[in-house]
N, C-alpha and C positions, 0 to 999 in steps of 0.2 A: 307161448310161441317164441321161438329162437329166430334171428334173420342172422344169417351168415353173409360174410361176404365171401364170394368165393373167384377162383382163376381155375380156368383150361389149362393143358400143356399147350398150348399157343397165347399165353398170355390174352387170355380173355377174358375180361373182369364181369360181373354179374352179383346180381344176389337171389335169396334164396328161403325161404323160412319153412323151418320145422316146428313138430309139434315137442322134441326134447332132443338133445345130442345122442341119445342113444339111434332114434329115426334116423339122422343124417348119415350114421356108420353103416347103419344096415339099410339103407337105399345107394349108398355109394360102393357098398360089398355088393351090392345084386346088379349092379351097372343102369341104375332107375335115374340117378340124378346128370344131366347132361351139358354141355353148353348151348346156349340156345343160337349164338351165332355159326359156331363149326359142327355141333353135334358132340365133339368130342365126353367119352366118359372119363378122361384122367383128368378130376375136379382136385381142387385142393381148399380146404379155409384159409381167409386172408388173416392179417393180423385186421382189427375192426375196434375202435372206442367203444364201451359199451354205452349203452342210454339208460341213463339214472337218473331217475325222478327226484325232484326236491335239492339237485346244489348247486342250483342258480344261488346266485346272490341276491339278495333280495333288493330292491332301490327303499332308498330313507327318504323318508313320509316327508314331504316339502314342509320349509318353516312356513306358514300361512302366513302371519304377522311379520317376517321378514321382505314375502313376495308383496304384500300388502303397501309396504313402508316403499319397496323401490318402484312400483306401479305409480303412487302417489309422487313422490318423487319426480319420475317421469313425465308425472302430467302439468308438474310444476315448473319444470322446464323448459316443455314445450310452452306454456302460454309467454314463460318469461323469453323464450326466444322471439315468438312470434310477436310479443309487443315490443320487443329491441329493434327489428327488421323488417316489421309489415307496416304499410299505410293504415290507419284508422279510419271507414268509413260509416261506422253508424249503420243506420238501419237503410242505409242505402247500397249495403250490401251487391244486393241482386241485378239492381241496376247497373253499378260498379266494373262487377264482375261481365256482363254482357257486354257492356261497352268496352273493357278492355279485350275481350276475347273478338270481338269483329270491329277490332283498331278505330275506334271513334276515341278510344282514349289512352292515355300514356301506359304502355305495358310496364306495370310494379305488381308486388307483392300487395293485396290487401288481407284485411280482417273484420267484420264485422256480423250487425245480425241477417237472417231472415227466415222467415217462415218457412216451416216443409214444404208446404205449396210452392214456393220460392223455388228450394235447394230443387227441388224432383222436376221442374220446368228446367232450372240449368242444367239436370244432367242428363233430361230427354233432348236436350239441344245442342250438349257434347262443350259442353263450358264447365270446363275443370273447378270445381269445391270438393271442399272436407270439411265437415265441424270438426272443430275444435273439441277435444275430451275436455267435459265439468272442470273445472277448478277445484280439488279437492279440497277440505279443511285442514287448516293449520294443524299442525300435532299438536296445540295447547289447545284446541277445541275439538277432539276427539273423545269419545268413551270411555 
């Protein structure tokens, strides 16, 4: 199958598809091929890209061990920010957090532990957390 682009003499664009070039010569010599907005039979082919399979360019296969190293990285960063700038509250986390979120206690930054029971009761009660991503291993105790 062929898809033409084609124009009216009134500048009317459309498309079109045959089953070879020769069909579209002899459907527009017997006046069969028409515009579907005017009617009009003086069709003409547009200039049209062709569609050619296979020359995309292909994308290069992610370094794994590079995405790995900056992940890691990242997660290193985060904890070393979060312990430069956040209160340390231990495993008093939960409590922490609810009292600073309905002002019984000084609005700062904390960090610490709690239970999922914990985190899933603050966040059915709209008291902003995030764990923290794992602590990754050094690069001198990796594989």
């Amino acid at each position: 199958m062929i898809r033409y682009a084609l124009q009216c003499e009134h500048d009317h664009g459309f498309e079109a598809w045959f089953s070879a070039s020769a069909d579209y010569d002899d459907q527009v010599a017997r006046a069969l091929v028409e515009c579907p907005l005017c009617g009009s039979h003086a069709v003409s082919k547009q200039i049209m890209a062709p569609a050619v399979s296979g020359t995309r360019k292909r994308e290069a296969t992610p370094d794994l061990a590079k995405m790995q190293t900056l992940v890691m990285q990242a997660a290193r960063e985060a904890h070393s920010h979060v312990e430069r700038n956040f209160d340390y509250v231990g495993d008093a986390f939960a409590r922490e957090a609810r009292d600073i979120h309905e002002g019984r206690s000084e609005k700062r930054e904390i960090y610490g532990e709690a239970t999922p029971a914990e985190v899933r009761k603050l966040k059915e009660d709209g008291v902003p957390c995030a764990r923290l991503p794992p602590l990754p291993p050094t690069p001198d105790k990796l594989n």
